[in-house]
N, C-alpha and C positions, 0 to 999 in steps of 0.2 A: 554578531548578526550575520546572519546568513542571505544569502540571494535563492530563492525556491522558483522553479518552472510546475506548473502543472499542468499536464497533457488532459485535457475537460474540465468542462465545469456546471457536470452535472452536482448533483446532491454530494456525492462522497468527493470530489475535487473540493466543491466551496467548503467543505467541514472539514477537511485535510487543511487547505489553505489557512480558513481562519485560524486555527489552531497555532500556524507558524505564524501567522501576522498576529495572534495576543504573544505570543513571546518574544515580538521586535523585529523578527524578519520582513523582508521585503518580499512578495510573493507577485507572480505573473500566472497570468492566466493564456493555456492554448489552446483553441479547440479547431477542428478539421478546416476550417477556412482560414486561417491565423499564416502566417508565412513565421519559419522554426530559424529565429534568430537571439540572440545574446541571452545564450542559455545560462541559466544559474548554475551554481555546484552539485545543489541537489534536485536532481529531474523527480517528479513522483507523476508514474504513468496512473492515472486515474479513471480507470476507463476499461471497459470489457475485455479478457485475455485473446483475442483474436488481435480487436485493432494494438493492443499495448506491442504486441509481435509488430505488426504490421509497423507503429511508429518506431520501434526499436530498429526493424531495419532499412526503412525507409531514411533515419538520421544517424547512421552508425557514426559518422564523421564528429557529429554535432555532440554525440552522446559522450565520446571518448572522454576520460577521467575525471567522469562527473560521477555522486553516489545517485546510482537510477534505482529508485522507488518500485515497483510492480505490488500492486494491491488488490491484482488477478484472482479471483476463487473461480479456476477456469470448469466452470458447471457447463453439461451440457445444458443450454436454457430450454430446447425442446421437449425434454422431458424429465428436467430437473433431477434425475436419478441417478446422476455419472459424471466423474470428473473428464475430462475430453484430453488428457495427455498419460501418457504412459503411465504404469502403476510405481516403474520405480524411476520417476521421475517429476517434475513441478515445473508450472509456469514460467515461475522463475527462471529452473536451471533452462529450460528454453529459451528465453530471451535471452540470458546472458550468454548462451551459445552464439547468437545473431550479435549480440555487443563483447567480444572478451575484452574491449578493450575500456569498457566501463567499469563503474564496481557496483552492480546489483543487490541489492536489499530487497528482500520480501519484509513486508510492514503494512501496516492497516487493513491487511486480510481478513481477521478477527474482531472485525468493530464494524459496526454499522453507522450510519451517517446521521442519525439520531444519538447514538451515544456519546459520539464524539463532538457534534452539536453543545450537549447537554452537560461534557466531558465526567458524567454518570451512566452507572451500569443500573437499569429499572429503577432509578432514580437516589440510589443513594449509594452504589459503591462506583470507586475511582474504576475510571477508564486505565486500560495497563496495552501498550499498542508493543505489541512482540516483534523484534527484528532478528531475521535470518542471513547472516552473507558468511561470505571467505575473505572480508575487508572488514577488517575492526575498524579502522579508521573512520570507511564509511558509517558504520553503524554509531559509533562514537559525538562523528560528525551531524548526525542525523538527533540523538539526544540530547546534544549541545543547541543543537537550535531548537528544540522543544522545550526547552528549560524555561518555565515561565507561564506555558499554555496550559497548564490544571492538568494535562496525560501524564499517568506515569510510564515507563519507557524499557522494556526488558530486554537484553543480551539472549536471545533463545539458540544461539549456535551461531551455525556456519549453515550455507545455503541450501544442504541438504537437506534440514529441518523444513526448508520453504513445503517439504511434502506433506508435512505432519499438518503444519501449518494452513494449508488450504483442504487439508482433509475437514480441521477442526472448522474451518471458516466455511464449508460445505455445508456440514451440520449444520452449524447453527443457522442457517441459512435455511434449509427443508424446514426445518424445525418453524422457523419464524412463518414459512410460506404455508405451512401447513396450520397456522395460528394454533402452535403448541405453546411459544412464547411469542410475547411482544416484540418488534421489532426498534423500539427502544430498551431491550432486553438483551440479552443475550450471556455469554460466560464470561467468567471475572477471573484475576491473577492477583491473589489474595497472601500476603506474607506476613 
């Protein structure tokens, strides 16, 4: 059992959360008026990649040797057509720039808050929630508390991949916005 923080608790926090609380964990909820105390192992920023920056280094102190979550698809939302961080770089390896003292996982980028809801991909294949770091541990520690919650759970690299990774979570994204697919839709990791 693990101890979970999550930074919001919009749509994609409470479907993050429950997911760890059906597999036993304890889960806390943060959002902007909350004061950032007795933090869990595993922080999951849940929440727009401006402010997730913004919490990252607003609690650098607080975040230190915890696995921090970022589930950032940093779009620009003004005109939905552009990621808003460098080409050869990611959300991620930005914030973990601001925390080096954490261990960052890119995760839940690739799922919407429907799917994971429903822990179905348009209603009948498995949810697969892709994790990116340069800490196995973290990511280890991250599937160990999922075990139980119906997601199944992939080793996708080290945190460089977070770039691929929010390209893919962009897509589908336009995609869903532009009602090509549903937004309890989206793409599956099928073995």
């Amino acid at each position: 059992m693990a101890n979970v923080t999550i930074f919001g608790k919009g749509n994609m926090g409470t479907a993050i959360g429950k997911n760890f609380e059906d597999a036993g964990n304890n889960v806390t909820y943060i959002d902007s008026k909350d004061p950032v105390e007795n933090i869990g192992e595993i922080v999951v920023l849940a929440v727009p990649y401006q402010a997730a920056l913004g919490i990252a280094k607003a609690n650098k102190d607080a975040l230190a040797n915890k696995a921090v979550i970022d589930i950032s698809n940093p779009l620009n939302f003004d005109t939905w057509d552009e990621l808003v961080v460098p080409a050869d770089s990611s959300a991620a390896a930005q914030i973990a720039a601001e925390i080096p003292d954490s261990h960052v996982v890119k995760g839940f980028n690739t799922t919407f808050a429907g799917t994971l809801a429903a822990k179905k991909i348009g209603g009948s294949h498995p949810v697969t929630v892709q994790l990116a770091s340069d800490f196995e541990e973290a990511k280890e520690a991250i599937a160990q508390a999922l075990k139980g919650s119906g997601l199944k759970v992939l080793n996708a690299g080290k945190l460089k991949r977070a770039r691929e990774l929010e390209a893919f979570g962009f897509l589908q994204m336009t995609l869903a916005a532009g009602e090509k697919i549903p937004w309890d839709g989206g793409f599956g990791v099928f073995d």
